[in-house]
ZATOR-131459 format. One record per residue: chain; x, y negated, z of N, C-alpha, C in turn. Coordinates in steps of 0.05 Angstrom, whole numbers. Last residue first. Layout:
// residues N
("A", (X, Y, Z), (X, Y, Z), (X, Y, Z)),
...
//
This chain:
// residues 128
("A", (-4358, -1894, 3585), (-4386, -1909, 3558), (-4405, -1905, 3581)),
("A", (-4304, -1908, 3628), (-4320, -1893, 3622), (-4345, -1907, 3601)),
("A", (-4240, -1924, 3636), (-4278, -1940, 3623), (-4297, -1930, 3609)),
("A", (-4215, -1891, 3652), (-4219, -1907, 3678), (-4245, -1929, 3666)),
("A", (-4216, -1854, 3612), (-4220, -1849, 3633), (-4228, -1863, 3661)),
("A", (-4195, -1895, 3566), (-4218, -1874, 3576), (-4238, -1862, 3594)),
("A", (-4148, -1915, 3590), (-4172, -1927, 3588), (-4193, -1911, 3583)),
("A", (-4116, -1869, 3591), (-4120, -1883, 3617), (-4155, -1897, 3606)),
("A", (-4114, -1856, 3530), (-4121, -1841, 3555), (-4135, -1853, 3574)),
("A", (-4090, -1908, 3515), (-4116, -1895, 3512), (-4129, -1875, 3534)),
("A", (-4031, -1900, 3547), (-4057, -1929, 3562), (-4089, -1919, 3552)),
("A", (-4017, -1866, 3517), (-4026, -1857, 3549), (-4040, -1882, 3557)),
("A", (-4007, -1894, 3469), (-4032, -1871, 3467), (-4038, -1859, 3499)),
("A", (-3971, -1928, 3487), (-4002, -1942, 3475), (-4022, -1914, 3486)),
("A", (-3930, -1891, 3494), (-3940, -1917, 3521), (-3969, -1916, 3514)),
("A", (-3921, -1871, 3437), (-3934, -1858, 3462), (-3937, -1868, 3495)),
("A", (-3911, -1915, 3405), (-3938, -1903, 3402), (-3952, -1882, 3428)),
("A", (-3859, -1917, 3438), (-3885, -1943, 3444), (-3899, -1935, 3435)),
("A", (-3840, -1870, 3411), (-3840, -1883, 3446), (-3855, -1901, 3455)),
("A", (-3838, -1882, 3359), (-3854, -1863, 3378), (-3855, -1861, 3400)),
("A", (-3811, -1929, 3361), (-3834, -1941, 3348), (-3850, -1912, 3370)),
("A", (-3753, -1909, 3364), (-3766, -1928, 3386), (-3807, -1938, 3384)),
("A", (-3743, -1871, 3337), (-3745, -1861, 3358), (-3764, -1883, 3372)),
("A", (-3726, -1882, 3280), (-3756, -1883, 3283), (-3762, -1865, 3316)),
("A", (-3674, -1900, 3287), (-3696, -1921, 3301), (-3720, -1912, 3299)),
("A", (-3647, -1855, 3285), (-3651, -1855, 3300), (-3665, -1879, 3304)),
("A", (-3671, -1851, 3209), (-3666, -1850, 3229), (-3661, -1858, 3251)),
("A", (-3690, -1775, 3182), (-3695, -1812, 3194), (-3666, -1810, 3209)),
("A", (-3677, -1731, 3164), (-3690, -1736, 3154), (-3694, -1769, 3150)),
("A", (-3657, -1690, 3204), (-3637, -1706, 3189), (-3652, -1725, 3166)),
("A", (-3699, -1675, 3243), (-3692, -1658, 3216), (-3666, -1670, 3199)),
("A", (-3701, -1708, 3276), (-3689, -1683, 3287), (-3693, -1664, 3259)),
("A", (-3728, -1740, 3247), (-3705, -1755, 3254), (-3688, -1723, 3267)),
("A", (-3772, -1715, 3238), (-3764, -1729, 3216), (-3738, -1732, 3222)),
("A", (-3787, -1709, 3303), (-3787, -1693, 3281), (-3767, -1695, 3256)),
("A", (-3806, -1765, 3315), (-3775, -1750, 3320), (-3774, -1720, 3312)),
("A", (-3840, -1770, 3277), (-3822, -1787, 3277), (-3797, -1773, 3288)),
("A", (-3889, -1736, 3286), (-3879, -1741, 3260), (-3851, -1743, 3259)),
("A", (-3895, -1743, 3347), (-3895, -1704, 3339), (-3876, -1716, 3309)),
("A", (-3915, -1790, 3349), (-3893, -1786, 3365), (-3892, -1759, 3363)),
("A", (-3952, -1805, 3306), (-3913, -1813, 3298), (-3908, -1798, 3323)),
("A", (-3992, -1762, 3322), (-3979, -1752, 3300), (-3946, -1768, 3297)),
("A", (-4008, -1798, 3370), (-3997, -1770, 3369), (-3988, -1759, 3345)),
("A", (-4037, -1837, 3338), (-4008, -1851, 3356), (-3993, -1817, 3369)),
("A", (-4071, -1807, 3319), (-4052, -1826, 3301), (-4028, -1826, 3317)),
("A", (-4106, -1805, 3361), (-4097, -1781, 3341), (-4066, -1791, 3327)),
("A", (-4108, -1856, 3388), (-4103, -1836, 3400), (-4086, -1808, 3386)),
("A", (-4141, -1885, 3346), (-4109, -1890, 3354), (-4098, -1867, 3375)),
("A", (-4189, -1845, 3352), (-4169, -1855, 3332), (-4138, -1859, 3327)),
("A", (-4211, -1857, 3399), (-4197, -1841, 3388), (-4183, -1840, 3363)),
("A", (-4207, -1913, 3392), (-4198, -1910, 3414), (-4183, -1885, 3412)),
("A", (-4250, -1916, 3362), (-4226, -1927, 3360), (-4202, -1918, 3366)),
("A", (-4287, -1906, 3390), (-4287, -1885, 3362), (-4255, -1897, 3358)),
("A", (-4321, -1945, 3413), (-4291, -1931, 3423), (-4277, -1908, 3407)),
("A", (-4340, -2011, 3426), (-4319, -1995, 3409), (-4305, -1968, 3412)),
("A", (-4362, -2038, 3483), (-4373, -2022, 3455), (-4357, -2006, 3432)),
("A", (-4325, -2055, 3519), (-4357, -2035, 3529), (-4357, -2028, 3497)),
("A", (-4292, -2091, 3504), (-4288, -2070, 3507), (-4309, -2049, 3518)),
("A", (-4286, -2130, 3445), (-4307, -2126, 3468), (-4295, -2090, 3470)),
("A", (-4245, -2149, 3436), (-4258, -2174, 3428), (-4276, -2157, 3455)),
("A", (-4209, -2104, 3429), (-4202, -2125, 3446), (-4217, -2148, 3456)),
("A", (-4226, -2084, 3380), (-4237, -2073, 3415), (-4231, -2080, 3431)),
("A", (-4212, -2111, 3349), (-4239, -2114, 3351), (-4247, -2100, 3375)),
("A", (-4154, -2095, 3353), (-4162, -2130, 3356), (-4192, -2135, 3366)),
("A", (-4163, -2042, 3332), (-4166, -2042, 3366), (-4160, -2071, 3367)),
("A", (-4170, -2049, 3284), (-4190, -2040, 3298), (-4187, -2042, 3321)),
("A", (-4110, -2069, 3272), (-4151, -2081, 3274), (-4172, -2081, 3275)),
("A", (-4093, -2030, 3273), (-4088, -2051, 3285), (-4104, -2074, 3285)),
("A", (-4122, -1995, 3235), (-4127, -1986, 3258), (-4117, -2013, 3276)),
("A", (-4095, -2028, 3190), (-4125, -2035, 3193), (-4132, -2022, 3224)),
("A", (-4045, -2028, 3192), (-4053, -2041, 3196), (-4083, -2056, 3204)),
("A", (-4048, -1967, 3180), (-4034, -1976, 3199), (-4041, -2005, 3209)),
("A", (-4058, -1970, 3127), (-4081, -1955, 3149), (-4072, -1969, 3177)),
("A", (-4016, -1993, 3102), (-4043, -2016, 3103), (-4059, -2001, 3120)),
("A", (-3969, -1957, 3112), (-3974, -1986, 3132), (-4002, -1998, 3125)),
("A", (-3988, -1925, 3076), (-3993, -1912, 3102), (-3990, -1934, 3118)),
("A", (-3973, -1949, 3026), (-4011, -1936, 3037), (-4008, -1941, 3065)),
("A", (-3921, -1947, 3030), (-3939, -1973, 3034), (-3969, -1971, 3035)),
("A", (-3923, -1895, 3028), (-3901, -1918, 3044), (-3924, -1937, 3047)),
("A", (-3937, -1887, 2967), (-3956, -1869, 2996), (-3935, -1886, 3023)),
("A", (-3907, -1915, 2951), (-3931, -1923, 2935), (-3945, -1909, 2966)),
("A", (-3857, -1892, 2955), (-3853, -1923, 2966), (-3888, -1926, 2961)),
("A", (-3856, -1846, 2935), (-3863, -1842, 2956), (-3866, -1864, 2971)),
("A", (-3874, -1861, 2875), (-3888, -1849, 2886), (-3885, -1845, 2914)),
("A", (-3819, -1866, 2868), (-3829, -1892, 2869), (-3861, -1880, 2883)),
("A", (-3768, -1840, 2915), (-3778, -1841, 2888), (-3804, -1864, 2892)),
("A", (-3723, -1858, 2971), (-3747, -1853, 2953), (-3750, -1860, 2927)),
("A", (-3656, -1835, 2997), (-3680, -1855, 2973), (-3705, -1850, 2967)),
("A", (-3659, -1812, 3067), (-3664, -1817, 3037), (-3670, -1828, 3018)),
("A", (-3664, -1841, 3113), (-3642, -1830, 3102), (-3640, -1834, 3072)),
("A", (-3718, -1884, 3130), (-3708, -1855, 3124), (-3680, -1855, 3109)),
("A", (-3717, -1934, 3157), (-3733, -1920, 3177), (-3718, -1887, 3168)),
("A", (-3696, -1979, 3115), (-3690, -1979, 3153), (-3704, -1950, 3164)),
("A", (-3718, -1952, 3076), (-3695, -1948, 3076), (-3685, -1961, 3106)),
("A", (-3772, -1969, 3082), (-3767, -1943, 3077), (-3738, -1944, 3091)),
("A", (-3766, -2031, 3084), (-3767, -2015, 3113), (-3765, -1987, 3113)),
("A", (-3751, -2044, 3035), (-3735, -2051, 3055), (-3737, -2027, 3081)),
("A", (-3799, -2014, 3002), (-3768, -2008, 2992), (-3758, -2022, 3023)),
("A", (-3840, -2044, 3030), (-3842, -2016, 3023), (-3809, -2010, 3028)),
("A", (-3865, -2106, 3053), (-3842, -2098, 3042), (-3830, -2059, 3039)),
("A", (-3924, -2096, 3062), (-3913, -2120, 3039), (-3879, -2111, 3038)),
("A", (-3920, -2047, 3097), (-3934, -2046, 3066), (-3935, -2074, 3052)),
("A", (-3879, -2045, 3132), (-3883, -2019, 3117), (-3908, -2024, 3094)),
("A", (-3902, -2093, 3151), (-3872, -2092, 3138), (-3873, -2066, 3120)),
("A", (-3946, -2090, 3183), (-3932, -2107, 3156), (-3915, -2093, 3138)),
("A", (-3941, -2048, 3208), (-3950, -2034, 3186), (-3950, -2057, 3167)),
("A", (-3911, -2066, 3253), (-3908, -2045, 3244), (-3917, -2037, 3212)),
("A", (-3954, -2111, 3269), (-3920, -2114, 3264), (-3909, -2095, 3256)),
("A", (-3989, -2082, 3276), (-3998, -2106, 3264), (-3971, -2115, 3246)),
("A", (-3987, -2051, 3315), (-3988, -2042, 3294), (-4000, -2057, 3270)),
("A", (-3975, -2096, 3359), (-3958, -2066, 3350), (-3961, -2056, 3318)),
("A", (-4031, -2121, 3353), (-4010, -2138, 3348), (-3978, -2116, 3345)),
("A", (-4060, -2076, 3383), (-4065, -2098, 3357), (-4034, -2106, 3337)),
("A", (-4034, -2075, 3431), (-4042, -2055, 3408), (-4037, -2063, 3385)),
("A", (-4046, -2134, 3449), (-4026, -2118, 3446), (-4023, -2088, 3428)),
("A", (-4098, -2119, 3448), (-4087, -2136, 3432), (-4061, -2136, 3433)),
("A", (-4114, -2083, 3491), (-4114, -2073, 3462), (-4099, -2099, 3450)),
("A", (-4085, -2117, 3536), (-4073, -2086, 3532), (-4083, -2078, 3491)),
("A", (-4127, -2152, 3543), (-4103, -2165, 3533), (-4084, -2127, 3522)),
("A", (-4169, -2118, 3554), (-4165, -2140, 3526), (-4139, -2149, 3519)),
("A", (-4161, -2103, 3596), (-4153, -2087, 3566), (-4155, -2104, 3551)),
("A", (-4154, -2141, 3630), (-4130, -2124, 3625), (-4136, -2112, 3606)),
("A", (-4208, -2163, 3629), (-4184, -2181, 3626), (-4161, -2166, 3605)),
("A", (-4235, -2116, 3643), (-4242, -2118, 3629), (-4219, -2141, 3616)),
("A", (-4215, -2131, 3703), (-4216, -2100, 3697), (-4207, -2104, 3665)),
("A", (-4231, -2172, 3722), (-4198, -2172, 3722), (-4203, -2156, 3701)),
("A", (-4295, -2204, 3684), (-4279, -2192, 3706), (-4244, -2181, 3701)),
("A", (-4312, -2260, 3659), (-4300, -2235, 3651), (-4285, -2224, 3676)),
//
């Protein structure tokens, strides 16, 4: 395995493993991490779309495990986490600059937006 191909592997699995640790918690524990991330109580319906939104979370975190496995072939992914990882960092301090969150959902969109400039990068520097 060349250096090149080394570094993303280890780069997506890191990915991986972000939104691996992120979207646990937001969907085996709903009620705890709501209330670490928003101001407000939720109704039970919004703990129900809470914990949806960590199992997507978790599955894109396994999509890029699998693009870690091989990086020539996967890249639909790629965009993907790309879109995603631009909606928490537009979502999150949004939410939080509404009175809405708070100030920890600063740190998660700061590392969605490291991840989503490494997408970029990789893109660009691994070409299909």
């Amino acid at each position: 395995m060349d250096s090149s191909r080394r570094h993303w592997t280890v780069f997506f699995f890191l990915a991986a493993a972000f939104n691996l640790c992120m979207g646990g918690p937001i969907f085996f524990a709903s009620a705890w991490s709501y209330s670490v991330a928003y101001i407000l109580p939720p109704d039970a319906a919004t703990l129900r779309f809470w914990g949806d939104f960590g199992y997507a979370v978790m599955l894109i975190g396994l999509g890029h495990g699998g693009l870690g496995l091989d990086v020539d072939r996967i890249r639909g992914i790629v965009w993907l986490g790309i879109v995603a990882k631009l909606f928490d960092m537009i979502a999150l301090p949004l939410r939080w600059w509404e009175g809405l969150a708070h100030p920890v959902v600063l740190a998660p969109a700061g590392i969605d937006g490291l991840f989503c400039l490494g997408f970029v990068w990789f893109l660009i520097r691994r070409p299909a």
